[in-house]
C-alpha positions in Angstrom: 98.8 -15.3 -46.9 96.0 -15.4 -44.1 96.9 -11.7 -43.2 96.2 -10.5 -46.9 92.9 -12.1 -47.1 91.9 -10.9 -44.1 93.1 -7.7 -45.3 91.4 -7.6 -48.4 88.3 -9.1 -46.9 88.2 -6.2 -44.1 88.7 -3.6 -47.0 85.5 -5.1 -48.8 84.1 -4.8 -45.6 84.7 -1.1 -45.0 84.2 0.1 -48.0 80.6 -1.9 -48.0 79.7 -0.2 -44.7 81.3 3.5 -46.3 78.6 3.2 -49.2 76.1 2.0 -47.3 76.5 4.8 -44.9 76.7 7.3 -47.7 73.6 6.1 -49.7 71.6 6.7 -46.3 72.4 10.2 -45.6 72.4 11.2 -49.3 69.7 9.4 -50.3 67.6 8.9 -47.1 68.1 11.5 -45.0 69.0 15.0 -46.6 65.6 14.5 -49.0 63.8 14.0 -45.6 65.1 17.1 -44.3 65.0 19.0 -47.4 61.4 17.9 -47.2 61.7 16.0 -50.4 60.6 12.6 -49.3 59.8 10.6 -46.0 61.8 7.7 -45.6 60.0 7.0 -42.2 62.9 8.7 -40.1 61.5 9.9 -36.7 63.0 14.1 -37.2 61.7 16.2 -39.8 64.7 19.1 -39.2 67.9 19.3 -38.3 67.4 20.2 -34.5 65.4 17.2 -34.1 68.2 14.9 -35.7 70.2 16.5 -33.5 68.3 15.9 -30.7 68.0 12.4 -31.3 71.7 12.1 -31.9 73.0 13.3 -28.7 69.8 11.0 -27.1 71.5 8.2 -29.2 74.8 8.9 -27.7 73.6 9.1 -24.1 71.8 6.0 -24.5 74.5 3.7 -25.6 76.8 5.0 -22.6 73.6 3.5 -20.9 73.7 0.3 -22.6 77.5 0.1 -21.9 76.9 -0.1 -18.1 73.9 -2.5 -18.7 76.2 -5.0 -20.4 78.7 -4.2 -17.7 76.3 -5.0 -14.7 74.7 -7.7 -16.3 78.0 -9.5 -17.4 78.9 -8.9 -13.7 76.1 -10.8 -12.4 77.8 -13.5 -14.4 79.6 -15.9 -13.1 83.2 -14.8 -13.5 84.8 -16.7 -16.0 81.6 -16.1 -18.2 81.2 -12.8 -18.1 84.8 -12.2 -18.8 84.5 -14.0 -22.0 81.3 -12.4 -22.1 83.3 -9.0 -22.0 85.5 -9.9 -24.6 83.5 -10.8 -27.1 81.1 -7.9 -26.3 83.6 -5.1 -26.5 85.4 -6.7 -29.4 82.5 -6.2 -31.5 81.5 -2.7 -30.7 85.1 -2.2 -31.2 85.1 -3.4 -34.5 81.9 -1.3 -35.6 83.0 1.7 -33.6 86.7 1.6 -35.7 84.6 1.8 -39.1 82.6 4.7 -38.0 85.8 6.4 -36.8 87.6 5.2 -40.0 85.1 6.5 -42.6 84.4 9.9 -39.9 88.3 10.4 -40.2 87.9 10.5 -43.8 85.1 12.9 -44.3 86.6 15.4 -41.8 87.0 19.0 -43.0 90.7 19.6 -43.0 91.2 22.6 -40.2 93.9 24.7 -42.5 93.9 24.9 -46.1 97.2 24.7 -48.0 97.5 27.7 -50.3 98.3 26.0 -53.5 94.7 23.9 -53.6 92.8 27.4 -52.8 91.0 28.8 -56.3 92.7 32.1 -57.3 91.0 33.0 -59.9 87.2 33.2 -61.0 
């Protein structure tokens, strides 16, 4: 019983974080771009998100050895549980970006019989 509930509540969850996610690029971020609004984001074009992006990603490879080192200066026991709890949680978050990411991947082959054949 437990294991459904924590089921269902995990679905809520995801598809909570899905929409959420959704809303923000459709409604936030593409009419920045497109020049449309400005919702306060620091890029005003695509090469700039992307910019940030790959800054984003270098920086929370930083903050991973941070936590690492700091935990480290733990005592042992601590920063083991410290560990734990740590990487369990960016785990967690991590799994619904890859889950929803998954979903809205391009598929790399098309099959035949969902291609259009006539106008």
């Amino acid at each position: 019983m437990k294991s459904i509930i924590g089921k269902f509540i995990a679905s809520i969850r995801q598809k909570s974080f899905e929409a959420r996610i959704s809303r923000e690029i459709y409604q936030k971020i593409f009419p920045q771009l497109n020049g449309e609004a400005n919702h306060g984001y620091p890029f005003e074009s695509d090469d700039e998100m992307v910019k940030l992006h790959i800054r984003g990603n270098l920086a929370a490879h930083g903050t991973l050895r941070l936590i690492e080192r700091a935990a480290g200066k733990m005592p042992k026991a601590e920063g083991d549980a410290f560990r734990y709890i740590a990487y369990r949680d960016l785990n967690a978050r991590m799994e619904m970006y890859l889950k929803l990411a998954e979903q809205r991947e391009h598929p790399e082959n098309c099959d035949p019989q969902l291609v259009a054949t006539h106008a």
